[in-house]
GUTORMI-347582 format. One record per residue (C-alpha): residue number from 1; residue in one letter; x, y, z. Coordinates in pm, 1 decimal, decimal comma, always signed. Layout:
<rs>
R   nr  rest        px        py        pz
R  NUM     a         X         Y         Z
...
</rs>
This chain:
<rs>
R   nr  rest        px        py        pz
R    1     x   -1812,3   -1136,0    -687,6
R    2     x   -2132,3    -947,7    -483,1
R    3     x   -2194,9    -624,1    -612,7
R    4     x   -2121,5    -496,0    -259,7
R    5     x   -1792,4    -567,1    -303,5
R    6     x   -1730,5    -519,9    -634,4
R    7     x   -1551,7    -152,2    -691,3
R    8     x   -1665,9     -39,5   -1024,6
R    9     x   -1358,7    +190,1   -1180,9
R   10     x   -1579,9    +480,8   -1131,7
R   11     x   -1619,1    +459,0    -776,7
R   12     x   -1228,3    +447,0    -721,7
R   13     x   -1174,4    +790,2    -684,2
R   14     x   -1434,7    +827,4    -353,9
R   15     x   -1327,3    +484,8    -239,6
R   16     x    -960,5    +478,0    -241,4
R   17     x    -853,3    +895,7    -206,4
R   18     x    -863,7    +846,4    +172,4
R   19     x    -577,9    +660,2    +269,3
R   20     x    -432,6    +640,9    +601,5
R   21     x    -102,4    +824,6    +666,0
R   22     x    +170,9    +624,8    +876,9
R   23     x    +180,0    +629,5   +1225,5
R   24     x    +504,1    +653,6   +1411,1
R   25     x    +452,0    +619,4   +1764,4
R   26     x    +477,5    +331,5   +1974,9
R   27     x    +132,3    +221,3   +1886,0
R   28     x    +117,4    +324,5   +1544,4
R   29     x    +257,7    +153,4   +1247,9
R   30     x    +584,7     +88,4   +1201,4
R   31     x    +750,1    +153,6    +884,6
R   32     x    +762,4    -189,0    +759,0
R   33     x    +485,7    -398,0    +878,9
R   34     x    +157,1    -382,0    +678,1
R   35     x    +300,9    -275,3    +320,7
R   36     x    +448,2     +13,6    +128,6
R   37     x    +267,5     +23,6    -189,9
R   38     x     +12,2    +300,4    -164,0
R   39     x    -195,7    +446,8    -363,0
R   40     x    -195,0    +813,4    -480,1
R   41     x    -281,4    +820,7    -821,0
R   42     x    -661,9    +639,2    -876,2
R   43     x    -551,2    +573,1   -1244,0
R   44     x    -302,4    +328,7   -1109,5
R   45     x    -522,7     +89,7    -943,3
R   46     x    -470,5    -174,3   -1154,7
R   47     x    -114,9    -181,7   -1185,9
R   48     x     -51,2    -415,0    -902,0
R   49     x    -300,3    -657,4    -708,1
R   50     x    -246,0    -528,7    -373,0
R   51     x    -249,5    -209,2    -209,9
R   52     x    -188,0    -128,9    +178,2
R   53     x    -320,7    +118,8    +420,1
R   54     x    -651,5    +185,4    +255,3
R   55     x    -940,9    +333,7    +435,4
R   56     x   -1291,3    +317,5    +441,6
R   57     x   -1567,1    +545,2    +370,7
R   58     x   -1840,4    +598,4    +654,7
R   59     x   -2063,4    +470,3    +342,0
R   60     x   -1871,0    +173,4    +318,9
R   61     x   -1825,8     +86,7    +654,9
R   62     x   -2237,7     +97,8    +695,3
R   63     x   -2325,9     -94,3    +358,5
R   64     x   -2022,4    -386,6    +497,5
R   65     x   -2227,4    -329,7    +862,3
R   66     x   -2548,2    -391,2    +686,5
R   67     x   -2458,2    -731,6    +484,2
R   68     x   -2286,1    -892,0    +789,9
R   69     x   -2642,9    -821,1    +946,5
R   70     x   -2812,7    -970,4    +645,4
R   71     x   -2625,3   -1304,3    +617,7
R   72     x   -2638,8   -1405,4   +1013,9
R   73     x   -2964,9   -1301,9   +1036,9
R   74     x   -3042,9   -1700,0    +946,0
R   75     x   -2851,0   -1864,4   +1202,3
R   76     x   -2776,8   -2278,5   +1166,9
R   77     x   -2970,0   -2460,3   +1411,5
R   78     x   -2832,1   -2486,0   +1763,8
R   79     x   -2943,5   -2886,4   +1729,6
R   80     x   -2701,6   -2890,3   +1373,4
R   81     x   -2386,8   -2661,9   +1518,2
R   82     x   -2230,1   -2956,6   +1747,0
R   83     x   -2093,5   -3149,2   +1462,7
R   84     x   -1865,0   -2845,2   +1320,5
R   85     x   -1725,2   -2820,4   +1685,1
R   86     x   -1682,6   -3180,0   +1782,4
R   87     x   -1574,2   -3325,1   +1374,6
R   88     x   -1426,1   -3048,8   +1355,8
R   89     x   -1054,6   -3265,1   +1322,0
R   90     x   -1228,0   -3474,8   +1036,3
R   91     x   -1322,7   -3120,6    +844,8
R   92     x    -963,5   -3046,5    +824,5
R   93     x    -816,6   -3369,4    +761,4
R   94     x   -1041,5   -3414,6    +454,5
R   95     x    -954,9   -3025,5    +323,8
R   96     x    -578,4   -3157,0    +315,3
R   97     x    -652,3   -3518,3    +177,3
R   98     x    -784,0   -3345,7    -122,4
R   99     x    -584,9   -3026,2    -119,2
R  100     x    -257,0   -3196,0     -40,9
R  101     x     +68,2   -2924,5      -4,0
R  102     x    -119,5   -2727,9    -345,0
R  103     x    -385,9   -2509,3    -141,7
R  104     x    -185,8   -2250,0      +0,6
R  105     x    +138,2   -2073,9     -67,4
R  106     x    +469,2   -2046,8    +169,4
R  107     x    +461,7   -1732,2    +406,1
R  108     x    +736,7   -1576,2    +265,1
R  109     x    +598,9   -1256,2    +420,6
R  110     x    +637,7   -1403,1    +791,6
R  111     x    +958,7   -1213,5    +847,3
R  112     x    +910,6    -851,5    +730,0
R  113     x    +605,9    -873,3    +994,5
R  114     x    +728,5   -1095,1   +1243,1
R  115     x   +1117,0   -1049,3   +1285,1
R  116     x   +1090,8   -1212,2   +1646,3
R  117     x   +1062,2   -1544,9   +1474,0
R  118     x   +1447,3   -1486,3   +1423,7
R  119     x   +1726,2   -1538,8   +1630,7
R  120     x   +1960,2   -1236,2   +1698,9
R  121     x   +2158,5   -1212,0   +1416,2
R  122     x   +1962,6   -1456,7   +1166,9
R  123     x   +1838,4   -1266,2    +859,7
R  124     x   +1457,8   -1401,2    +698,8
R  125     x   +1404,5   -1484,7    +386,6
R  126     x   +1267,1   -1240,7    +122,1
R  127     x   +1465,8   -1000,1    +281,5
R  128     x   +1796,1    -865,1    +220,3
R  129     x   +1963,1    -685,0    +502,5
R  130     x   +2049,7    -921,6    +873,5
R  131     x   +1715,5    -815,2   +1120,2
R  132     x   +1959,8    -537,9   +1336,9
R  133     x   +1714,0    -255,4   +1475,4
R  134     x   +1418,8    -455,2   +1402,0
R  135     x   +1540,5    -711,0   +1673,3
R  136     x   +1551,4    -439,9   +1928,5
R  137     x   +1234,1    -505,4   +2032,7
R  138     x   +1259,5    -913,0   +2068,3
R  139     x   +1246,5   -1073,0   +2372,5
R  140     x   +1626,2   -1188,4   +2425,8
R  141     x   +1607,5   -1594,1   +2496,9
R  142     x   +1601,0   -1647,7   +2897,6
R  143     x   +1688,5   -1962,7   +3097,4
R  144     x   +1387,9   -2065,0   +3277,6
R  145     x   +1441,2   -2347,6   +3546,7
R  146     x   +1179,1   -2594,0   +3358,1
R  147     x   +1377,6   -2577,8   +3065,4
R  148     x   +1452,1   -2937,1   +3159,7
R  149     x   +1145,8   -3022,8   +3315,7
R  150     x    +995,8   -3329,7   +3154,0
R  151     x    +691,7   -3336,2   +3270,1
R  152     x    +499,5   -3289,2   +2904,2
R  153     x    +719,0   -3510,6   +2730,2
R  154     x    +572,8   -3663,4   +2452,3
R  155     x    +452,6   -4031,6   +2505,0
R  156     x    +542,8   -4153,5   +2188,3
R  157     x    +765,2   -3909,6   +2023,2
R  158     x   +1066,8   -3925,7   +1808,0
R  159     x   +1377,2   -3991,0   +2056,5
R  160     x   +1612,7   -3686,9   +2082,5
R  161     x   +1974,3   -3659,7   +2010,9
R  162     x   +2186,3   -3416,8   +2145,9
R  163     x   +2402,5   -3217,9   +1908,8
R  164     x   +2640,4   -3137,0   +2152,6
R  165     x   +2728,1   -3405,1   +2358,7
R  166     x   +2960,3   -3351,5   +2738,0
R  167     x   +3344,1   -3335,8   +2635,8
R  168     x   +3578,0   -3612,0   +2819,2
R  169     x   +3640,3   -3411,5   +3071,8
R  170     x   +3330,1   -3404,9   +3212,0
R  171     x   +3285,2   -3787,7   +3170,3
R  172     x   +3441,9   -3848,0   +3487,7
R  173     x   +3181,3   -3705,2   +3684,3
R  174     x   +3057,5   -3768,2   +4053,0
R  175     x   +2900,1   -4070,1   +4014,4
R  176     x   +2567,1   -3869,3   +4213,0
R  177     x   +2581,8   -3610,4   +3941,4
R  178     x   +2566,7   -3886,0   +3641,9
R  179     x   +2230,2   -4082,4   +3860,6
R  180     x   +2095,3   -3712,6   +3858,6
R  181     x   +2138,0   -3649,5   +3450,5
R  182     x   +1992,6   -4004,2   +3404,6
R  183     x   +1677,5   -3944,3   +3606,9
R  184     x   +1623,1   -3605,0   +3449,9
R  185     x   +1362,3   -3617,2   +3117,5
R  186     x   +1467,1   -3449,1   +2767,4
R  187     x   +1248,8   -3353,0   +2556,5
R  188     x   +1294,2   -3237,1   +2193,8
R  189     x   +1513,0   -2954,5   +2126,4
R  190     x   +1618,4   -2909,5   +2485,9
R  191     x   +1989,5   -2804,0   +2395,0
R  192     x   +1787,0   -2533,5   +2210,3
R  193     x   +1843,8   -2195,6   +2316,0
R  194     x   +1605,0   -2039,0   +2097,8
R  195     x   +1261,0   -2232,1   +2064,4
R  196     x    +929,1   -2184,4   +1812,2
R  197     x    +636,1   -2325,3   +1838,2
R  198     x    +360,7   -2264,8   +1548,5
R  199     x     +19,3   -2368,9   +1615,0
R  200     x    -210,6   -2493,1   +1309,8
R  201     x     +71,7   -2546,0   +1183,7
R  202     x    -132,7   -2733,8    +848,6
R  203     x    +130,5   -2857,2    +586,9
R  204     x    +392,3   -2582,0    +643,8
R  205     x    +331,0   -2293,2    +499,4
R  206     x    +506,0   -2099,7    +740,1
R  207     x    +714,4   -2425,4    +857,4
R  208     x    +940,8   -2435,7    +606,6
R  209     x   +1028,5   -2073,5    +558,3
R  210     x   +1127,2   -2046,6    +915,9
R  211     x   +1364,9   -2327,0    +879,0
R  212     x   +1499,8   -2226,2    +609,2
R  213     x   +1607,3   -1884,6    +825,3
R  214     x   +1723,6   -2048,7   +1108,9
R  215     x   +1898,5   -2334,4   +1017,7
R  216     x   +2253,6   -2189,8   +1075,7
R  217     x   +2121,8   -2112,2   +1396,1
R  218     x   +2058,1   -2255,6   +1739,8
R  219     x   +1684,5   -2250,2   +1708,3
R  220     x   +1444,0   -2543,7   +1700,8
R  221     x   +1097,0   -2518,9   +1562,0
R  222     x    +779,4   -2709,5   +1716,6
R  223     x    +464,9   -2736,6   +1483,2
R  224     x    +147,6   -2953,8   +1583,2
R  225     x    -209,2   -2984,4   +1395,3
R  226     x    -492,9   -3136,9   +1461,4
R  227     x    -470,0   -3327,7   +1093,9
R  228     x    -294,8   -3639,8   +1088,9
R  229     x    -285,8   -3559,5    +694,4
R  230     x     -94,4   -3195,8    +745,6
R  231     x    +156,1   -3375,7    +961,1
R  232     x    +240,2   -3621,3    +802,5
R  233     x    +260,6   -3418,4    +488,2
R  234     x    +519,9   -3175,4    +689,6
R  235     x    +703,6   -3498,4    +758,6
R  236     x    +740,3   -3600,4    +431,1
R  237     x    +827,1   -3292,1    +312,5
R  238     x   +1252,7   -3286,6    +190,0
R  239     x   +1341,5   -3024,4    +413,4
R  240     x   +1219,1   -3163,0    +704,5
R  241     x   +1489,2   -3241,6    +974,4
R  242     x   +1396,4   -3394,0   +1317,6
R  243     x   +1684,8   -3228,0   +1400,1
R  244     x   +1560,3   -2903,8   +1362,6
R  245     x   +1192,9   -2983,0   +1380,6
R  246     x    +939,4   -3128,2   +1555,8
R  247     x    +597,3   -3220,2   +1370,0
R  248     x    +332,6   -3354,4   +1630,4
R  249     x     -43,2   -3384,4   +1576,6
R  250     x    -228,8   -3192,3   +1898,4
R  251     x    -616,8   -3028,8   +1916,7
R  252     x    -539,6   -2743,8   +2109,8
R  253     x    -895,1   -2718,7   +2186,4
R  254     x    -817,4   -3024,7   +2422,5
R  255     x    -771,3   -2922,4   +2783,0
R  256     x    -540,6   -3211,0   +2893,3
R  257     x    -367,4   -3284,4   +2584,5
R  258     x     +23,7   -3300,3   +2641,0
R  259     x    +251,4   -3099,7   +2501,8
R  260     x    +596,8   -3271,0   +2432,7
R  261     x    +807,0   -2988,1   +2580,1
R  262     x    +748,4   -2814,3   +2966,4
R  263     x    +563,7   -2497,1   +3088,6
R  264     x    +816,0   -2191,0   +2968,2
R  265     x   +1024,3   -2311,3   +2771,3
R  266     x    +941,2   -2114,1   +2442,8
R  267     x   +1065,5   -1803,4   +2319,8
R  268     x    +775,3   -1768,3   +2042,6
R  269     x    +483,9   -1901,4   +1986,0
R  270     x    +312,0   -1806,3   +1602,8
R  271     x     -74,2   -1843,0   +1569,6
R  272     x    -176,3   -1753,5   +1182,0
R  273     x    -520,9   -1792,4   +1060,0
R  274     x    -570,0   -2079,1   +1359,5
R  275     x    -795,6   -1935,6   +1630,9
R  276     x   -1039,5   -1800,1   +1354,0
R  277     x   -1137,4   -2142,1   +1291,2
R  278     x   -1177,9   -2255,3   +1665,9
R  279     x   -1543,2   -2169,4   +1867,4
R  280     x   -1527,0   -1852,6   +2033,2
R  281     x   -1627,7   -1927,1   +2344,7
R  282     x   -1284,2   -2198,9   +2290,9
R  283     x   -1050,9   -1936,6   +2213,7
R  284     x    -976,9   -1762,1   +2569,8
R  285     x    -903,6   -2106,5   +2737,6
R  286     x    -691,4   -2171,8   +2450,8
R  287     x    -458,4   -1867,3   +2468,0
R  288     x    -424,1   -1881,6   +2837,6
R  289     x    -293,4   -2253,6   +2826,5
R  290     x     -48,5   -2178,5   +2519,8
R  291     x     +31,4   -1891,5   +2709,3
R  292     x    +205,2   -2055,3   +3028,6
R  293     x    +411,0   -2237,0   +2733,2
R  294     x    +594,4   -1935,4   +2675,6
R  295     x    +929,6   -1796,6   +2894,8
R  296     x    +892,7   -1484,0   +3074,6
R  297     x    +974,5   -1199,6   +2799,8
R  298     x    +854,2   -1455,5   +2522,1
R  299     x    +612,5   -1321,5   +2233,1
R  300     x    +297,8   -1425,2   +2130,4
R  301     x    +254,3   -1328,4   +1722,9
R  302     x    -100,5   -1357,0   +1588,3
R  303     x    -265,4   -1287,1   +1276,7
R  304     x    -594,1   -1382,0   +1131,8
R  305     x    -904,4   -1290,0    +962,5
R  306     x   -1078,3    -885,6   +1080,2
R  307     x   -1399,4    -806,6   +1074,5
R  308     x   -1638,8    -704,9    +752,9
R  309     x   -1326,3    -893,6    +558,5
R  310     x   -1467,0    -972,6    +175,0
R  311     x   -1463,6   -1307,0    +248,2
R  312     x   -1717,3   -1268,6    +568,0
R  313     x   -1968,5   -1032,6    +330,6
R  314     x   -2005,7   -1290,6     +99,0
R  315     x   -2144,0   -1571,8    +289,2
R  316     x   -2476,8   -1668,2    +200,0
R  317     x   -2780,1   -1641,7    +455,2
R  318     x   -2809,5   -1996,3    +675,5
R  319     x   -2411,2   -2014,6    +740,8
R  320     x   -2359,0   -1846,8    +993,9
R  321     x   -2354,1   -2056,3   +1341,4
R  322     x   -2311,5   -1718,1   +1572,3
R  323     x   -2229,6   -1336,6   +1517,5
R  324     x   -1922,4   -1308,4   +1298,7
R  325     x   -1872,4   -1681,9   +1303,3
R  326     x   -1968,2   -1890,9   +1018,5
R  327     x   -1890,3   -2236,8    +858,5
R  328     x   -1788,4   -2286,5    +516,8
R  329     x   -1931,3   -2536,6    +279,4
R  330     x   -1642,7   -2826,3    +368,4
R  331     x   -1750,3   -2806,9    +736,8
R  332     x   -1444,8   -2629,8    +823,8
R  333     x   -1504,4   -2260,9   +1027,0
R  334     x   -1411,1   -1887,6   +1034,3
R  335     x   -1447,0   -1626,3   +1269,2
R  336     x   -1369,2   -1197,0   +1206,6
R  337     x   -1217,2   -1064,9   +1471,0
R  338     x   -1223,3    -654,5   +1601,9
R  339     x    -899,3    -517,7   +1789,7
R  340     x   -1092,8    -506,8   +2077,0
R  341     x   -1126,7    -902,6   +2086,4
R  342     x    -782,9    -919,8   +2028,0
R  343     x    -689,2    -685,4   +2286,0
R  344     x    -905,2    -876,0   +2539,6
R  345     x    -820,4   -1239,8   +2398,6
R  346     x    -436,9   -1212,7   +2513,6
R  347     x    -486,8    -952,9   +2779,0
R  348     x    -695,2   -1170,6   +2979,7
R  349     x    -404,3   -1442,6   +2907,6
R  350     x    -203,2   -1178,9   +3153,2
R  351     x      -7,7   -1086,6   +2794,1
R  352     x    +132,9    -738,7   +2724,3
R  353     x     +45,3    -563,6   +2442,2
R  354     x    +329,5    -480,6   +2175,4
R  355     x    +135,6    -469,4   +1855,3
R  356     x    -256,0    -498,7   +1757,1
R  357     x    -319,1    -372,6   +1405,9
R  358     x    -599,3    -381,7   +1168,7
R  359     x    -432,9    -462,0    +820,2
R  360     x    -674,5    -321,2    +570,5
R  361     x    -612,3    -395,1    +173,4
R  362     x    -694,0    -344,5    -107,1
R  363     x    -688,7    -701,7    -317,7
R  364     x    -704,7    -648,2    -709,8
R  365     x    -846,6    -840,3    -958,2
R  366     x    -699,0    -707,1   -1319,5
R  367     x    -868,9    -962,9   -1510,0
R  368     x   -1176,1    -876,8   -1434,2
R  369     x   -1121,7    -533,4   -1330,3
R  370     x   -1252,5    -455,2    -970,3
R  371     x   -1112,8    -463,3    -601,7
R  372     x   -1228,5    -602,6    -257,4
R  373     x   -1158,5    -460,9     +88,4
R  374     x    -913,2    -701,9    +287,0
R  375     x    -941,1    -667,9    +633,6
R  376     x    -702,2    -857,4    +802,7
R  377     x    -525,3    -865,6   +1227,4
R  378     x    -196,3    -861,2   +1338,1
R  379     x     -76,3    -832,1   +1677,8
R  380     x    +218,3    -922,3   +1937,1
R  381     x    +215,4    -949,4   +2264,5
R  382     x    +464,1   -1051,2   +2558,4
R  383     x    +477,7   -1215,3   +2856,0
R  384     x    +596,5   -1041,2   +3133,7
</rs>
């Protein structure tokens, strides 16, 4: 733990009296998103391992400034960056291979932040009251006229059967009409009326609690990596339904690569901890092509690593491959984003801003008594 970091007990009291108060307008924070558990009382810091809304000092802010200075000062070698961009796919793969499903933990969280993952009506897990005012602010599904546009069908993907097949009386159609359904492409989860797709999807962290929320629903989840291992690990996982789901291996740093469902036909699309890991000069293109994915009035939901986050201050000098952007020691990449790259990321995309916080924690270690600043972003925005 560097000593920047590390909050000695004494220091509590100047570090962790400021707090930020909740903000209730449109921009502020809601009541919900972000945590509840603050802290008033510095005797109680180790009583939990979390605590939200915390603030920085100016003193902090300049030593975090300082050590993000100090470990990029030693960039990697231009000559000795192109592999973590280009083998980037084999980085990944090889973190599952040995890290299997163990790694990380389910997102069990995903719904007190993101309620637009939920159909109207559907209530999330970890929670115990059905999503009513919360889903005031979702984008209500809308019939685009490419729902049924095949054109991004996968090549080779699992065939699709419709749940709710044309009663007889409809059988007898003109025979014109029938030629016309026969020539027109399905993709999966067509009949959906509700549709998710999360990107970086890895072994389903976040998979698997969303369909376990929308399964008594008309929803249908897409999720896509660029590791054959996550995927198939998804697909071998015993609540995974093709039914429900669709598990597809896709590098969305890949310009042409196909998606296997048309240009707005998605009512959500969920992005955690993904473009952090991607090039930055990548991540624009990226958003803008995921982007004409979505319907009109669907929601982009983002969150991901913030800038001077503990885990940025403690790389080591000769990591770092760019400002804020570093590589860890399994190859694999991170990047710390500001609000203002956020804001610009998805507003470029032609997205409207809903949401763009800066989730700052405090993370708790009682064993060894001290605490590390979490810095962490979460936004939404919509298509108009």
């Amino acid at each position: 733990m560097h000593k920047l970091q590390s909050l000695s007990v004494a220091r509590l009291a100047k570090v962790l009296g400021r707090l930020s108060s909740r903000l209730h307008s449109t921009r502020g924070r809601p009541s919900a998103p972000l945590g509840s558990r603050i802290l008033t009382k510095n005797d109680d810091i180790f009583k939990h391992n979390m605590w939200d809304h915390v603030q920085w000092t100016e003193e902090e802010k300049e030593t975090a400034r300082q050590k993000a200075k100090e470990n990029s000062s030693t960039q990697i070698p231009l000559k000795e960056q192109g592999k973590f961009d280009t083998e980037a796919c084999q980085y990944w793969d090889n973190f599952y291979k040995m890290h299997q499903e163990k790694f990380f933990k389910d997102r069990k969280w995903l719904f007190l932040e993101f309620p637009e993952l939920l159909p109207s009506g559907a209530t999330g897990q970890n929670t115990n009251r059905p999503l009513g005012d919360q889903q005031a602010s979702h984008p209500q599904p809308t019939q685009s006229t490419t729902d049924t546009d095949g054109r991004h069908q996968q090549p080779n993907g699992p065939p699709h059967h419709h749940r709710n097949s044309d009663p007889p009386e409809h059988q007898g159609a003109a025979p014109e009409e029938n030629e016309a359904a026969t020539l027109t492409p399905t993709f999966p989860g067509q009949q959906s009326s509700f549709r998710i797709l999360e990107v970086g999807c890895g072994v389903g962290n976040s998979v698997f609690p969303i369909l376990s929320s929308v399964k008594e629903t008309d929803a249908y989840l897409y999720c896509c990596d660029f590791s054959p291992c996550a995927i198939q690990l998804v697909k071998d996982h015993p609540d995974y339904r093709d039914s429900t789901c669709h598990a597809f291996v896709h590098d969305i740093c890949e310009e042409t690569a196909p998606f296997p469902f048309p240009p707005q036909s998605l009512d959500v699309i969920l992005a955690v901890f993904v473009l952090s890991s991607i090039h930055p000069e990548r991540m624009q293109g990226i958003v803008n092509r995921l982007s004409t994915y979505l319907k009109h009035g669907g929601i982009f939901l983002f969150r991901d690593y913030g800038r001077y986050d503990f885990s940025q201050l403690r790389f080591k000098k000769g990591r770092c491959l760019s400002e804020n952007f570093y590589t860890r020691g399994d190859g694999t990449c991170v990047y710390f984003f500001t609000k203002g790259e956020v804001h610009d990321l998805f507003s470029n995309a032609g997205l409207e801003e809903i949401q763009n916080l800066e989730d700052r924690r405090l993370q708790v270690n009682r064993g060894k008594q001290v605490a590390m600043h979490r810095v962490w972003m979460q936004s939404k925005y919509r298509k108009l």
